[in-house]
mmCIF file of the C-alpha atoms, coordinates in Angstrom:
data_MODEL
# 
_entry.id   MODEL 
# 
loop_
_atom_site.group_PDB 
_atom_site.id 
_atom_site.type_symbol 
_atom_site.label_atom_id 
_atom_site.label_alt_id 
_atom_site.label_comp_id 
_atom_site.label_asym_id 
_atom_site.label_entity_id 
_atom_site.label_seq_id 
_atom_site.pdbx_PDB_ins_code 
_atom_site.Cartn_x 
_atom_site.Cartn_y 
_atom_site.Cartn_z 
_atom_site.occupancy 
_atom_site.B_iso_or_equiv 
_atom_site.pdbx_formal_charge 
_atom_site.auth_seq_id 
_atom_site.auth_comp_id 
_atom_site.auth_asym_id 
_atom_site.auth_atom_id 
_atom_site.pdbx_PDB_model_num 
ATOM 1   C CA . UNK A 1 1   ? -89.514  -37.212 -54.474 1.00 0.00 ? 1   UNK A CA 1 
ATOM 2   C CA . UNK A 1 2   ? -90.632  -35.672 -51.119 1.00 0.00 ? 2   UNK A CA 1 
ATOM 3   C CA . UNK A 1 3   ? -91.519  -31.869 -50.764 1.00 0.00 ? 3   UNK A CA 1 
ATOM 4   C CA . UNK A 1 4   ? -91.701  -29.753 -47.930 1.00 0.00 ? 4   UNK A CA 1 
ATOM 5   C CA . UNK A 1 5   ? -95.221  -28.396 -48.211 1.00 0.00 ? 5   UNK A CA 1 
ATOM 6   C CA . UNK A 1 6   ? -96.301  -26.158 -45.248 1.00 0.00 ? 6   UNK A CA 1 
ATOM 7   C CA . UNK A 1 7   ? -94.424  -26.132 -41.500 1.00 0.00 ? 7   UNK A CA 1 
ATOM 8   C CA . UNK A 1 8   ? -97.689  -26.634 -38.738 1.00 0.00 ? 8   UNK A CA 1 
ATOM 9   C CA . UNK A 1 9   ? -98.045  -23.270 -36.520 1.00 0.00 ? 9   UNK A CA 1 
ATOM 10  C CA . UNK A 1 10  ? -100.280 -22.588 -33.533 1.00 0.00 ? 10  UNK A CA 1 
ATOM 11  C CA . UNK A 1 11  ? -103.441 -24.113 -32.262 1.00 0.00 ? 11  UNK A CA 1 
ATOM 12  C CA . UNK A 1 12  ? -106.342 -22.518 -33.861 1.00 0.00 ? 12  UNK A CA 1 
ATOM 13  C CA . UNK A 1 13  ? -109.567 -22.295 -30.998 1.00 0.00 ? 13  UNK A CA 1 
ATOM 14  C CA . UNK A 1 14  ? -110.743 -25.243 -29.507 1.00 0.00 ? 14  UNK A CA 1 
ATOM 15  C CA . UNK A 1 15  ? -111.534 -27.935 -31.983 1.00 0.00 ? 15  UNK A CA 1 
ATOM 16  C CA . UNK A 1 16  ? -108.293 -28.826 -33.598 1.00 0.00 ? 16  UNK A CA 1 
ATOM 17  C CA . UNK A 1 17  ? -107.537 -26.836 -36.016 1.00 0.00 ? 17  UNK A CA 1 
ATOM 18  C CA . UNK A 1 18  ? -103.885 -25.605 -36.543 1.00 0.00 ? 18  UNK A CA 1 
ATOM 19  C CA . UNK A 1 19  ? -102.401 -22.484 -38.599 1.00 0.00 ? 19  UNK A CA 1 
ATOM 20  C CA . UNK A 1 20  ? -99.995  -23.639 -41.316 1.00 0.00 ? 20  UNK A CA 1 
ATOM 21  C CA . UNK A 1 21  ? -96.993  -21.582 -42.881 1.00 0.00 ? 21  UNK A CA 1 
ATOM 22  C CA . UNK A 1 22  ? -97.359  -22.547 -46.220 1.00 0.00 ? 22  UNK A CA 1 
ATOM 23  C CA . UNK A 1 23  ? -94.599  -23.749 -48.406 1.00 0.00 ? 23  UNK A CA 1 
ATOM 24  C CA . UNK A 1 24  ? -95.878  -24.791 -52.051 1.00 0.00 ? 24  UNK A CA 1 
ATOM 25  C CA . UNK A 1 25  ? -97.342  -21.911 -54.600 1.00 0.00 ? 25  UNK A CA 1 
ATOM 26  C CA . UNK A 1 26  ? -99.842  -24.610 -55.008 1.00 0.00 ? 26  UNK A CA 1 
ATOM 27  C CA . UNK A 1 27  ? -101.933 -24.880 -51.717 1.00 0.00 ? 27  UNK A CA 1 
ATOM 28  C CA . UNK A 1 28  ? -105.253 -26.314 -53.097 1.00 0.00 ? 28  UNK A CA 1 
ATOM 29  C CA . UNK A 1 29  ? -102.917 -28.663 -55.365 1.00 0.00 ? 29  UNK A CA 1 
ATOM 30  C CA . UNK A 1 30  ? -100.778 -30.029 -52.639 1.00 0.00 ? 30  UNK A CA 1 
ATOM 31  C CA . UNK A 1 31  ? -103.040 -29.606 -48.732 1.00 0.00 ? 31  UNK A CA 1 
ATOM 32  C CA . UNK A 1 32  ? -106.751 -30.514 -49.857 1.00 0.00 ? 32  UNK A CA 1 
ATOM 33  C CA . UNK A 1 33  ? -109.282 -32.185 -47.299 1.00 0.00 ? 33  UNK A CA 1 
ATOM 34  C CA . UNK A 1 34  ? -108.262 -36.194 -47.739 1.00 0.00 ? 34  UNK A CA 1 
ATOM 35  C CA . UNK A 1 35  ? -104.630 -35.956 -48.712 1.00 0.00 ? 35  UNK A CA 1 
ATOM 36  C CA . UNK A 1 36  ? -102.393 -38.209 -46.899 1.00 0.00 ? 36  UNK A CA 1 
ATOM 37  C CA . UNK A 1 37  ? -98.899  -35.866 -45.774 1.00 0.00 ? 37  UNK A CA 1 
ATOM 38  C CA . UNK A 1 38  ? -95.703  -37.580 -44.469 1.00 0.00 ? 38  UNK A CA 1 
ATOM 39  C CA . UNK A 1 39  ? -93.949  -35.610 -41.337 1.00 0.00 ? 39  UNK A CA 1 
ATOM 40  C CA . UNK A 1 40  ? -90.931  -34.899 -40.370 1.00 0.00 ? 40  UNK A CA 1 
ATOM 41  C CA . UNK A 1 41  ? -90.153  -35.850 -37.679 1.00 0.00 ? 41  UNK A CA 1 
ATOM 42  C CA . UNK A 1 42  ? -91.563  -38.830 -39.184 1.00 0.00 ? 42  UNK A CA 1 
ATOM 43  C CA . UNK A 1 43  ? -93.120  -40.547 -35.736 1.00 0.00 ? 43  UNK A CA 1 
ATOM 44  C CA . UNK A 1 44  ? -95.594  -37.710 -35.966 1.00 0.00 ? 44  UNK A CA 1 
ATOM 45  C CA . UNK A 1 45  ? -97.212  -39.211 -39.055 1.00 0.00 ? 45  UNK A CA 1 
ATOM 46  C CA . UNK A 1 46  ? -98.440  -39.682 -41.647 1.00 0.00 ? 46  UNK A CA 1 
ATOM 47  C CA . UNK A 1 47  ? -101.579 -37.135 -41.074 1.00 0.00 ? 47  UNK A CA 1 
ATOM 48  C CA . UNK A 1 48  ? -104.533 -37.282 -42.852 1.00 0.00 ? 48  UNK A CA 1 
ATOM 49  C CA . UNK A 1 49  ? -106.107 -33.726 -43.960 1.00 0.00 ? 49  UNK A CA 1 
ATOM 50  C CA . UNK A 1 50  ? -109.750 -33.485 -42.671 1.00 0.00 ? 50  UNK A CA 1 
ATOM 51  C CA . UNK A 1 51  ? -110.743 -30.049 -43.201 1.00 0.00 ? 51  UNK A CA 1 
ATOM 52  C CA . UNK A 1 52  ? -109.195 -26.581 -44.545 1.00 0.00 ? 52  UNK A CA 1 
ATOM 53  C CA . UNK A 1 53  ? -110.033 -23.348 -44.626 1.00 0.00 ? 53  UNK A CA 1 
ATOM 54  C CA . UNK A 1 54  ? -109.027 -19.503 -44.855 1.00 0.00 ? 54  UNK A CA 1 
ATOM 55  C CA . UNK A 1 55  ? -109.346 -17.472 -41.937 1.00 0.00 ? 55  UNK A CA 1 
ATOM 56  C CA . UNK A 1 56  ? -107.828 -13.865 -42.117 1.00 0.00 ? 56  UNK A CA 1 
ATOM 57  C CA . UNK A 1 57  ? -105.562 -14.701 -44.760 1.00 0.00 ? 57  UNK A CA 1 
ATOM 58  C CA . UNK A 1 58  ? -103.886 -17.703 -42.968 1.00 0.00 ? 58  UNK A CA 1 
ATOM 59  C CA . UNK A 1 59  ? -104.692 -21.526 -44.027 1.00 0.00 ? 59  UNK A CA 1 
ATOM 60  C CA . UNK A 1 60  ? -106.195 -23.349 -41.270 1.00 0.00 ? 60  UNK A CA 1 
ATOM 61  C CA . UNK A 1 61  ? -106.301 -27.564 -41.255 1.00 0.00 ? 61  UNK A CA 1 
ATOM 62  C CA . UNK A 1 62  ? -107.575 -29.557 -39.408 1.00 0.00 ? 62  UNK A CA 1 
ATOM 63  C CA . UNK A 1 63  ? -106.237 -33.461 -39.199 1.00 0.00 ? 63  UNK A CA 1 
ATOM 64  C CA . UNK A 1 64  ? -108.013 -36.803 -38.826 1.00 0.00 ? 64  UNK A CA 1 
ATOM 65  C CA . UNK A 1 65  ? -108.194 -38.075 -34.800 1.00 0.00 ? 65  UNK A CA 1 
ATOM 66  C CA . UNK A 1 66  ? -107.338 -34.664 -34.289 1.00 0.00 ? 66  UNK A CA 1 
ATOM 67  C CA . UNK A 1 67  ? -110.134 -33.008 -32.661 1.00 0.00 ? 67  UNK A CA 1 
ATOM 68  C CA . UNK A 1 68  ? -109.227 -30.540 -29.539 1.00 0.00 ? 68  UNK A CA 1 
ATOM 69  C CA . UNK A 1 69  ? -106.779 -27.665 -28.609 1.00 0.00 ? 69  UNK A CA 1 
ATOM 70  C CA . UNK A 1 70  ? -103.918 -30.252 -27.150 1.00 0.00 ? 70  UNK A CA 1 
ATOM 71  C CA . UNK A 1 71  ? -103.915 -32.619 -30.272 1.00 0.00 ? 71  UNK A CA 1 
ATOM 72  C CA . UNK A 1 72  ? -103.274 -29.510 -31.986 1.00 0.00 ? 72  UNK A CA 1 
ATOM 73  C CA . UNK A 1 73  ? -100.955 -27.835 -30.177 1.00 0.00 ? 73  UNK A CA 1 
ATOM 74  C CA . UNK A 1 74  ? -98.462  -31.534 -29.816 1.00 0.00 ? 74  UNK A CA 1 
ATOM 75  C CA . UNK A 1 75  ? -98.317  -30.902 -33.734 1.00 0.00 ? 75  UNK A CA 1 
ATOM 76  C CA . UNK A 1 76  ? -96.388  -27.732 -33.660 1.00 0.00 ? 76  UNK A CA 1 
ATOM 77  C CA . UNK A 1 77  ? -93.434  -26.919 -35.704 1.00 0.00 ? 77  UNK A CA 1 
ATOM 78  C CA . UNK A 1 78  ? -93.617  -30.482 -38.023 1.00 0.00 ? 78  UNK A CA 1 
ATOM 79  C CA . UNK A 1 79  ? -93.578  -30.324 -41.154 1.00 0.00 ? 79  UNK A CA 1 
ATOM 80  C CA . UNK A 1 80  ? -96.056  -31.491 -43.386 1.00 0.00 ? 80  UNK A CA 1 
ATOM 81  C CA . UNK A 1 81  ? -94.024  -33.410 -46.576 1.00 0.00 ? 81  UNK A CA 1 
ATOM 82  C CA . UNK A 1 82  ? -95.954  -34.378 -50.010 1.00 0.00 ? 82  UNK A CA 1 
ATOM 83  C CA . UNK A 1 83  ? -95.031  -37.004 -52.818 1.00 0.00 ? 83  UNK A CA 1 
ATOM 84  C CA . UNK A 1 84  ? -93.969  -35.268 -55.979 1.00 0.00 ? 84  UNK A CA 1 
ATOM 85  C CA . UNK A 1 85  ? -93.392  -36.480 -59.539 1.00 0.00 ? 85  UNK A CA 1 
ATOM 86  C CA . UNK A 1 86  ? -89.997  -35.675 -59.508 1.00 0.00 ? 86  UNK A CA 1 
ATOM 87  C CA . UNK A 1 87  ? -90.140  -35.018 -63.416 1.00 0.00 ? 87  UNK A CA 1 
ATOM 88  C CA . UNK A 1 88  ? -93.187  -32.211 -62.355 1.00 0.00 ? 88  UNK A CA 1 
ATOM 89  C CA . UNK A 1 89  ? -91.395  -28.621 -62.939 1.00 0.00 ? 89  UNK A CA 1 
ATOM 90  C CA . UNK A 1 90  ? -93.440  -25.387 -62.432 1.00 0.00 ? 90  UNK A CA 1 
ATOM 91  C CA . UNK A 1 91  ? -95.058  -24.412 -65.871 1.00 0.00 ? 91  UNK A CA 1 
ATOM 92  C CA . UNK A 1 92  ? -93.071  -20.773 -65.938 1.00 0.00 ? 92  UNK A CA 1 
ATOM 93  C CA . UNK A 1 93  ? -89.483  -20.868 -66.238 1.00 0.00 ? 93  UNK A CA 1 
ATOM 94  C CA . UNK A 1 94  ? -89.786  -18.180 -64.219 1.00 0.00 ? 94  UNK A CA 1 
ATOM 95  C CA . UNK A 1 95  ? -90.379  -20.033 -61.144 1.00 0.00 ? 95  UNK A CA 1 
ATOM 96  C CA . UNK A 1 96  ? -88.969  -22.411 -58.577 1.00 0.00 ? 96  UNK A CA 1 
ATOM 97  C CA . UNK A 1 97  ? -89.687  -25.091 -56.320 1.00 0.00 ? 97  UNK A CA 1 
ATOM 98  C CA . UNK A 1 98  ? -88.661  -24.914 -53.096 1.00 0.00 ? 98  UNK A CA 1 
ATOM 99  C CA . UNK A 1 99  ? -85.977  -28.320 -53.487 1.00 0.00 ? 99  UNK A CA 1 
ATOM 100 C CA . UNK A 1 100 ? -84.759  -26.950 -56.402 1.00 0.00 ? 100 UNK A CA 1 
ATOM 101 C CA . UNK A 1 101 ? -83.408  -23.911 -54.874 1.00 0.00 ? 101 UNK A CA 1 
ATOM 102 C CA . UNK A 1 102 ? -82.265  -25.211 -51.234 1.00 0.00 ? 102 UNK A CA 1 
ATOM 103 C CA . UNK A 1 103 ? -78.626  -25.389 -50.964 1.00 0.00 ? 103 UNK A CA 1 
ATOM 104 C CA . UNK A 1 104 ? -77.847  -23.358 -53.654 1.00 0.00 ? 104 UNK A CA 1 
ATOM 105 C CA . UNK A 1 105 ? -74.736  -21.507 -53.785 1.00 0.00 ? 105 UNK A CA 1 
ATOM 106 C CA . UNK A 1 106 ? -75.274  -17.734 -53.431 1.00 0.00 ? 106 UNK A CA 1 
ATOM 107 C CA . UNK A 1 107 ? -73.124  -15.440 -55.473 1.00 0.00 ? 107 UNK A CA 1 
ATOM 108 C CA . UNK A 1 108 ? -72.151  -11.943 -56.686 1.00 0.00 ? 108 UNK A CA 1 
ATOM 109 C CA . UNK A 1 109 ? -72.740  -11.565 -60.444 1.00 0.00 ? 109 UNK A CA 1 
ATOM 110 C CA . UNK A 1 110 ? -68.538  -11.184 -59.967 1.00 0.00 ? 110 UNK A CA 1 
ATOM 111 C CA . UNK A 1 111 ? -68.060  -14.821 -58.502 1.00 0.00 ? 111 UNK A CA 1 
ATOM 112 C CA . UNK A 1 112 ? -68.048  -13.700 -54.512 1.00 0.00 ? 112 UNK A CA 1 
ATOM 113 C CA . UNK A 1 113 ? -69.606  -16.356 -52.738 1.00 0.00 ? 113 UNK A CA 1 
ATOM 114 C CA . UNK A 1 114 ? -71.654  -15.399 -50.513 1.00 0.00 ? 114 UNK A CA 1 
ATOM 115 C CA . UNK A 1 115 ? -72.880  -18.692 -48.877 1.00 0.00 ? 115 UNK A CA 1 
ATOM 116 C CA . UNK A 1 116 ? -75.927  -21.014 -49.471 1.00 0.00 ? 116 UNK A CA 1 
ATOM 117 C CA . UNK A 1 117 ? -79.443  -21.110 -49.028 1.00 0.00 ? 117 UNK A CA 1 
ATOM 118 C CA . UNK A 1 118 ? -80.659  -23.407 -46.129 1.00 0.00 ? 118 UNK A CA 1 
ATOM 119 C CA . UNK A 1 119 ? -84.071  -22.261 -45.976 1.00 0.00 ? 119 UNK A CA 1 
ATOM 120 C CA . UNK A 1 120 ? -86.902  -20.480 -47.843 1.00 0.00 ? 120 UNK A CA 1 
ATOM 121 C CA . UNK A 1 121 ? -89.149  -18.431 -46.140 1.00 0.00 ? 121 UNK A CA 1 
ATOM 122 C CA . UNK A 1 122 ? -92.677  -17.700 -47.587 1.00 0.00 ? 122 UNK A CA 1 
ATOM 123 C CA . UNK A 1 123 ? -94.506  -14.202 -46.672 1.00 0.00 ? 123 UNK A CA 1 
ATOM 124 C CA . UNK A 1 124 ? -97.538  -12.910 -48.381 1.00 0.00 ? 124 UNK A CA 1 
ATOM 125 C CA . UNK A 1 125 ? -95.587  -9.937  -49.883 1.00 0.00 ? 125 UNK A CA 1 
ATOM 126 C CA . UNK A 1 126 ? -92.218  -11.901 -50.787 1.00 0.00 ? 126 UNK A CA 1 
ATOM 127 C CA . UNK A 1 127 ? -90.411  -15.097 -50.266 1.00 0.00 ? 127 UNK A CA 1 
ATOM 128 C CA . UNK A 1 128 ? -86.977  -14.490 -48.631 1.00 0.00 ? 128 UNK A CA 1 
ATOM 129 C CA . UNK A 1 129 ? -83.973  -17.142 -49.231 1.00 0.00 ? 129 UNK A CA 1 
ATOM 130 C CA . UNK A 1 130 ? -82.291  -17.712 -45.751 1.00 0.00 ? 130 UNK A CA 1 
ATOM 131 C CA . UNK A 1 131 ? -78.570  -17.791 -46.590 1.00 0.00 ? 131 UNK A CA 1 
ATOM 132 C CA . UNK A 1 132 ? -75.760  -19.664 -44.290 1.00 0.00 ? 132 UNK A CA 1 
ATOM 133 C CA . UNK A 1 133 ? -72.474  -17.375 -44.678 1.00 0.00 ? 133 UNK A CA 1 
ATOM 134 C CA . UNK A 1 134 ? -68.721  -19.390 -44.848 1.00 0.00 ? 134 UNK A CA 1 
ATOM 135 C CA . UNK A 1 135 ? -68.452  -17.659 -40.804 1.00 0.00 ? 135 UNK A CA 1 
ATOM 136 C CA . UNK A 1 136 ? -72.232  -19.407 -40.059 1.00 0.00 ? 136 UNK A CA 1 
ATOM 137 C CA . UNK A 1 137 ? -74.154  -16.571 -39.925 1.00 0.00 ? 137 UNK A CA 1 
ATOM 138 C CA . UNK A 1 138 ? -77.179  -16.165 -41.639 1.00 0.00 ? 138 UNK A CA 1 
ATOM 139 C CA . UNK A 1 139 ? -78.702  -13.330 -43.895 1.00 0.00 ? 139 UNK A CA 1 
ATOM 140 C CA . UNK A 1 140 ? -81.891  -12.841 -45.855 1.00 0.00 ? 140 UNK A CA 1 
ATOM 141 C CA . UNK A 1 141 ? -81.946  -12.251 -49.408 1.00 0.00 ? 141 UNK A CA 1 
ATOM 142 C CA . UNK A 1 142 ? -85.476  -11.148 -50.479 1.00 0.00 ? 142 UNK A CA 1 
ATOM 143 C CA . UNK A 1 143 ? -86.572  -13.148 -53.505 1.00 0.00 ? 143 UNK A CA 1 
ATOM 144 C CA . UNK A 1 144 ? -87.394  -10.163 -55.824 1.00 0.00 ? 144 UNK A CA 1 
ATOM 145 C CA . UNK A 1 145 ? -86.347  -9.956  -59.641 1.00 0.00 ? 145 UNK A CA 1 
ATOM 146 C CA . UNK A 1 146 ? -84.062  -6.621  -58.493 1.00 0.00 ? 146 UNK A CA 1 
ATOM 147 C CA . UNK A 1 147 ? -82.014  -8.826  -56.247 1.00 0.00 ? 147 UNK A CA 1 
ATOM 148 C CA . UNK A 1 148 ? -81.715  -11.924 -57.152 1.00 0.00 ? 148 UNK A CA 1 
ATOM 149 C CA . UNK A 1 149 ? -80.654  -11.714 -61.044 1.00 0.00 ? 149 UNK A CA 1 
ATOM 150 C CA . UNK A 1 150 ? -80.093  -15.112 -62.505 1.00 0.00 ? 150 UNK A CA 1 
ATOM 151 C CA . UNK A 1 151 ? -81.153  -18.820 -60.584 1.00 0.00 ? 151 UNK A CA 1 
ATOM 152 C CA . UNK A 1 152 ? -79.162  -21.144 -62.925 1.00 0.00 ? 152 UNK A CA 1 
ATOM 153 C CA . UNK A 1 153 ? -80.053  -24.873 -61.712 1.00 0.00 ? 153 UNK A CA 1 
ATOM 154 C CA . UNK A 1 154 ? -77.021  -25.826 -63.847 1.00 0.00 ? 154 UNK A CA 1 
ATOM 155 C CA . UNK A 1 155 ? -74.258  -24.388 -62.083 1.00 0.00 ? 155 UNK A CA 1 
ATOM 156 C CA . UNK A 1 156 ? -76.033  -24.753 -58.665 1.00 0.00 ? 156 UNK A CA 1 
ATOM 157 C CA . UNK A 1 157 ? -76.402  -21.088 -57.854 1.00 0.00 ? 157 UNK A CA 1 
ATOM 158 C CA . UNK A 1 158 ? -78.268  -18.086 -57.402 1.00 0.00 ? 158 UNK A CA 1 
ATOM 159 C CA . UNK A 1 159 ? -76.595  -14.801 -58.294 1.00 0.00 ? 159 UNK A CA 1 
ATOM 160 C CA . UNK A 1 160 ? -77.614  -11.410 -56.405 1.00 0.00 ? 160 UNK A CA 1 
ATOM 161 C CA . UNK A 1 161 ? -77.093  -8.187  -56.825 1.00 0.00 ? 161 UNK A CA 1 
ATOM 162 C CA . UNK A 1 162 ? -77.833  -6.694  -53.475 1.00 0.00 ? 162 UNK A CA 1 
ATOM 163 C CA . UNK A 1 163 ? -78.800  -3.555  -52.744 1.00 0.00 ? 163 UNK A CA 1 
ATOM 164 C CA . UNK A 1 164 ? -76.384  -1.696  -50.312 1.00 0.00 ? 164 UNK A CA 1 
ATOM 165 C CA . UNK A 1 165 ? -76.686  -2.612  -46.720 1.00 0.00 ? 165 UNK A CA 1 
ATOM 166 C CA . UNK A 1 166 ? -78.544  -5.901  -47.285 1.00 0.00 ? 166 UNK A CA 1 
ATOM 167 C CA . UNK A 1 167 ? -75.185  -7.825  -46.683 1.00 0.00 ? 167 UNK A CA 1 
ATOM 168 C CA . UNK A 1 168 ? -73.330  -6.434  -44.350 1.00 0.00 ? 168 UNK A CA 1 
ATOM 169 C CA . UNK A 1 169 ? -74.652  -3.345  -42.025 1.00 0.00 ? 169 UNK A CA 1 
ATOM 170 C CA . UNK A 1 170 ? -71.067  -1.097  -42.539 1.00 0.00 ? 170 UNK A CA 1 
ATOM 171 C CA . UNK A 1 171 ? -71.409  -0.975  -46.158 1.00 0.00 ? 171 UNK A CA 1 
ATOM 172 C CA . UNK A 1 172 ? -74.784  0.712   -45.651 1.00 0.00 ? 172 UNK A CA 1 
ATOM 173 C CA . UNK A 1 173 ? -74.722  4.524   -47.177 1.00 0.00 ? 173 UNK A CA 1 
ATOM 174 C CA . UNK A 1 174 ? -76.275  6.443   -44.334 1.00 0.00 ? 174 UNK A CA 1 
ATOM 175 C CA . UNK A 1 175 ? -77.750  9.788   -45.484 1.00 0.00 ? 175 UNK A CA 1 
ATOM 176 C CA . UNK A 1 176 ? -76.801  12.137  -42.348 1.00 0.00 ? 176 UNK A CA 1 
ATOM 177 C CA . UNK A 1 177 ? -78.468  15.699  -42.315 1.00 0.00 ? 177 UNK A CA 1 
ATOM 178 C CA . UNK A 1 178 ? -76.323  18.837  -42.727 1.00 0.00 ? 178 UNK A CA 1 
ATOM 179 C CA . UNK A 1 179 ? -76.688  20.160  -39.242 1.00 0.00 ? 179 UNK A CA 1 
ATOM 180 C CA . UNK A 1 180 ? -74.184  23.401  -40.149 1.00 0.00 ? 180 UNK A CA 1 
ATOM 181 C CA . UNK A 1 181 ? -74.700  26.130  -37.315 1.00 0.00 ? 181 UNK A CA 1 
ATOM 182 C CA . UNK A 1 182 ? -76.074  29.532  -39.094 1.00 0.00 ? 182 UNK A CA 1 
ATOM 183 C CA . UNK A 1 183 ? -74.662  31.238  -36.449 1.00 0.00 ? 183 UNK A CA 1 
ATOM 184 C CA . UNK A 1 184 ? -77.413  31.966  -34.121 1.00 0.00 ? 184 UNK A CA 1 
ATOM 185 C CA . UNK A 1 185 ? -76.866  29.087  -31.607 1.00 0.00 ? 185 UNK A CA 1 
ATOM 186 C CA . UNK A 1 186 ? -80.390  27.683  -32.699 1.00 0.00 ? 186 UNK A CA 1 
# 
């Protein structure tokens, strides 16, 4: 089985290195120097891993025959993909894979569907699900215990309990300060 494993970012100084959003909870696992990634789009591969490294909190790699700013920079935006075992399931119950949880149908704990998750985002603080509504928007569901109550892989679904606001911007309660005159015009 393939996994999405990091999405390339921008050009990193002179010498080929590129940031990397990463995608797996398992970077040194899944990106170390020598590994072998496919791409999507595939023409862009498959790219060999030549060097990594941390710099202010953001994985930098650099890729074999890569080796200046331009190289770099034409790798934008792929994606880097990795083989998995597809028997390999995270040792917590507790957590997810990325595949496991794309296209999952998203749900009130009352049944209201909500729509389905096309994409997961990974920040340092959270991981956000992005969700396709039936009308094709999109919102973002932060993947925190207090909001997203129950992932059953069963049933296909993830249900929420969202905080109010999150969904839809009218059903926000908006505190509005008592501005009663006293009287004195001030």
């Amino acid at each position: 089985m393939q996994l999405v494993v990091a999405r390339i970012g921008r050009a990193h100084g002179i010498k080929g290195e590129v940031t990397v959003e990463v995608r797996t909870d398992e970077p040194e696992q899944r990106l170390p120097p020598g590994a072998v990634l496919a791409t999507e789009p595939a023409s862009a591969g498959p790219l060999t891993i030549e060097t990594g490294r941390v710099h202010s909190g953001r994985l930098l790699l650099r890729f074999a025959g890569v080796h200046d700013r331009s190289g770099a920079e034409a790798l934008r935006n792929i994606l880097l993909i990795a083989e998995v075992d597809p028997e390999e399931l995270p040792e917590d119950p507790e957590e997810f894979y990325d595949h496991q949880l794309m296209d999952l149908d998203v749900v009130l704990a009352d049944g209201t569907e909500i729509g389905r998750i096309t994409e997961i985002t990974h920040l340092p603080s959270q991981d956000l699900f992005i969700v396709e509504r039936p009308d094709g928007s999109e919102v973002m569901i932060p993947f925190v215990e207090e909001i997203v109550t129950e992932i059953d892989l069963e049933e296909q679904k993830a249900v929420i309990d969202p905080p109010p606001g999150l969904l839809d911007e009218a059903s926000a309660e908006v505190a509005v300060p008592d501005r009663a005159s006293d009287g004195d015009g001030a």
